[in-house]
Wavefront OBJ file of the C-alpha trace (Angstrom):
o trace
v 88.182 128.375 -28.734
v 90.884 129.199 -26.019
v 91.475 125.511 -25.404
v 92.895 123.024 -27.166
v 93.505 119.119 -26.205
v 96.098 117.262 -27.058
v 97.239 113.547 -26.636
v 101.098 114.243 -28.089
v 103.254 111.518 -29.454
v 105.290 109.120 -26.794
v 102.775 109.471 -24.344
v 99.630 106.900 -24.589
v 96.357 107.736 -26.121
v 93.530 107.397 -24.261
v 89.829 107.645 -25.395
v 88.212 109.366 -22.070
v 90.355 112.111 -21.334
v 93.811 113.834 -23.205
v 96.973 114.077 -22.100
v 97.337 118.035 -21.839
v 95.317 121.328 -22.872
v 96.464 124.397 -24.553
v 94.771 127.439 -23.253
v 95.307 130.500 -25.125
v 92.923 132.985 -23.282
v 93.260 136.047 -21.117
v 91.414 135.007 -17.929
v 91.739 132.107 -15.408
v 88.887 130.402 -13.342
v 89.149 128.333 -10.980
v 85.641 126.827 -9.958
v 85.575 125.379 -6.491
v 84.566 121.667 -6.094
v 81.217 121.091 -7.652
v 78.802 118.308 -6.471
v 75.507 116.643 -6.042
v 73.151 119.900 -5.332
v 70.839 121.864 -7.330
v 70.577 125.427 -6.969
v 68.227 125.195 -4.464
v 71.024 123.106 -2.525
v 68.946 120.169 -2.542
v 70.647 116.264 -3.068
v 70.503 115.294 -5.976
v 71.036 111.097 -6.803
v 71.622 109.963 -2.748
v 73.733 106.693 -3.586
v 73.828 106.910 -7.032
v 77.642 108.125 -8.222
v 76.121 108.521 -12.047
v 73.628 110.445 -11.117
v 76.160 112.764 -8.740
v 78.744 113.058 -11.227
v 75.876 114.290 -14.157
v 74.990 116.911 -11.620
v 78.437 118.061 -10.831
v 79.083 118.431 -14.548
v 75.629 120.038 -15.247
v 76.981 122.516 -12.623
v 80.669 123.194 -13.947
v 78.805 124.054 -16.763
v 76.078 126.175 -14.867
v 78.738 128.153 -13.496
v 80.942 129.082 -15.839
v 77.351 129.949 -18.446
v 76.906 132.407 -15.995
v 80.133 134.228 -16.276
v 80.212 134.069 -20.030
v 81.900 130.613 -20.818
v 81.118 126.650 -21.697
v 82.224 123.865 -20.520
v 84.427 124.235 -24.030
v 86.248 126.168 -21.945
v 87.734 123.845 -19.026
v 91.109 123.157 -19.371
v 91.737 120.863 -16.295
v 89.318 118.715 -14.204
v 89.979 117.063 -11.164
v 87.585 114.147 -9.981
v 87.444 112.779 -6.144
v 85.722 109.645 -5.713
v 84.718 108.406 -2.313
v 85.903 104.540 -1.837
v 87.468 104.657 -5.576
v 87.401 101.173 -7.208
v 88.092 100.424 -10.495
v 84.775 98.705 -11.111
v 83.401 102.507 -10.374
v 84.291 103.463 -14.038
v 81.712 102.574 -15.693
v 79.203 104.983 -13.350
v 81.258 107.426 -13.836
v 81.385 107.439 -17.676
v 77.606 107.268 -17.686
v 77.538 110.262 -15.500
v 80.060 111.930 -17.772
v 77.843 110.524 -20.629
v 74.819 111.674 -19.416
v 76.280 115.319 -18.860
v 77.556 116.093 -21.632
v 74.361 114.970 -23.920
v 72.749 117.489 -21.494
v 75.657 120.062 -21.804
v 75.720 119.303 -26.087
v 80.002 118.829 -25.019
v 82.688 116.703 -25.556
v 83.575 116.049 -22.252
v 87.140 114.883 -22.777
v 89.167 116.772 -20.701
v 92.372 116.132 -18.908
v 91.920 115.018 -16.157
v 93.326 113.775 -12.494
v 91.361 110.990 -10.595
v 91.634 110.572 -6.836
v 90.192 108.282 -5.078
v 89.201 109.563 -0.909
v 88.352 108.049 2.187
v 85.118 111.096 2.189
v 84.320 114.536 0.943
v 82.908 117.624 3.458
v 79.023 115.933 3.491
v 78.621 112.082 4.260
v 76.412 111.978 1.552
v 78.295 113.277 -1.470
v 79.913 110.353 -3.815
v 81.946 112.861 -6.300
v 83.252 116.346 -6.079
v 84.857 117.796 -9.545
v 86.944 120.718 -9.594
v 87.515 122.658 -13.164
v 90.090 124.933 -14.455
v 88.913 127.173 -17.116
v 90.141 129.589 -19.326
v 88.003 132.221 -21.266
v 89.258 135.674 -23.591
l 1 2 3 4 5 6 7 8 9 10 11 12 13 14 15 16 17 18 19 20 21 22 23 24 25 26 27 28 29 30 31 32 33 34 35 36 37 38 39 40 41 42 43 44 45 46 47 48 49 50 51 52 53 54 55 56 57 58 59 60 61 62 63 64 65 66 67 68 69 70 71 72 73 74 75 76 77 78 79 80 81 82 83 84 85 86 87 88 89 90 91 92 93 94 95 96 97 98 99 100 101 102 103 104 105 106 107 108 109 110 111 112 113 114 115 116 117 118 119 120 121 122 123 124 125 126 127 128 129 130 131 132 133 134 135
């Protein structure tokens, strides 16, 4: 594996994401945004931010399958929430969840969470960029 995760001493510990990643491997991706559409473009979970983050995970890991790689791969993710709250969490950890039961991953990543006023289509929820890196 090209990536490893690490929650190093002095900083806390947390169980949903680590602190910082290793990566070890010759080539960088960057995958844009990914969100609620299928391949056919169609929405997928209109108002439901579980349902939108599962797809947006299903489709890091879409993308970078189809280029050689796995989700094992990702080295950074970067979550936008629209109207962030802290009583969101728990949606988006079934999302996450459901994902990577899907994806047979650990999901655990590290991982920057922004909360935004909207995202480019008024009915998107969640947009998650990933960093990957892959020999």
């Amino acid at each position: 594996m090209t990536v490893t995760l690490i929650n190093p001493d002095g900083l806390p510990k947390p169980d949903v994401y680590r602190q910082l990643s290793i990566a070890t491997g010759s080539k960088l991706v960057f995958l844009a945004g990914q969100v609620a559409r299928d391949a056919e473009g169609a929405r997928i979970g209109e108002g439901d931010l579980a349902a939108q983050v599962e797809q947006a995970y299903l489709n890091i890991g879409t993308a970078l399958a189809g280029i050689g790689g796995s989700f094992d791969d990702v080295a950074k993710l970067t979550v936008y929430v629209v109207d962030w709250t802290p009583d969101k969490m728990a949606l988006l950890g079934e999302g996450v969840a459901r994902a990577a039961a899907k994806l047979g991953i650990d999901p655990v990543k590290p991982i920057t969470l922004l909360g935004v006023a909207a995202l480019g289509e008024p009915d998107l929820l969640v947009e998650v960029e990933a960093t990957a890196v892959m020999d």
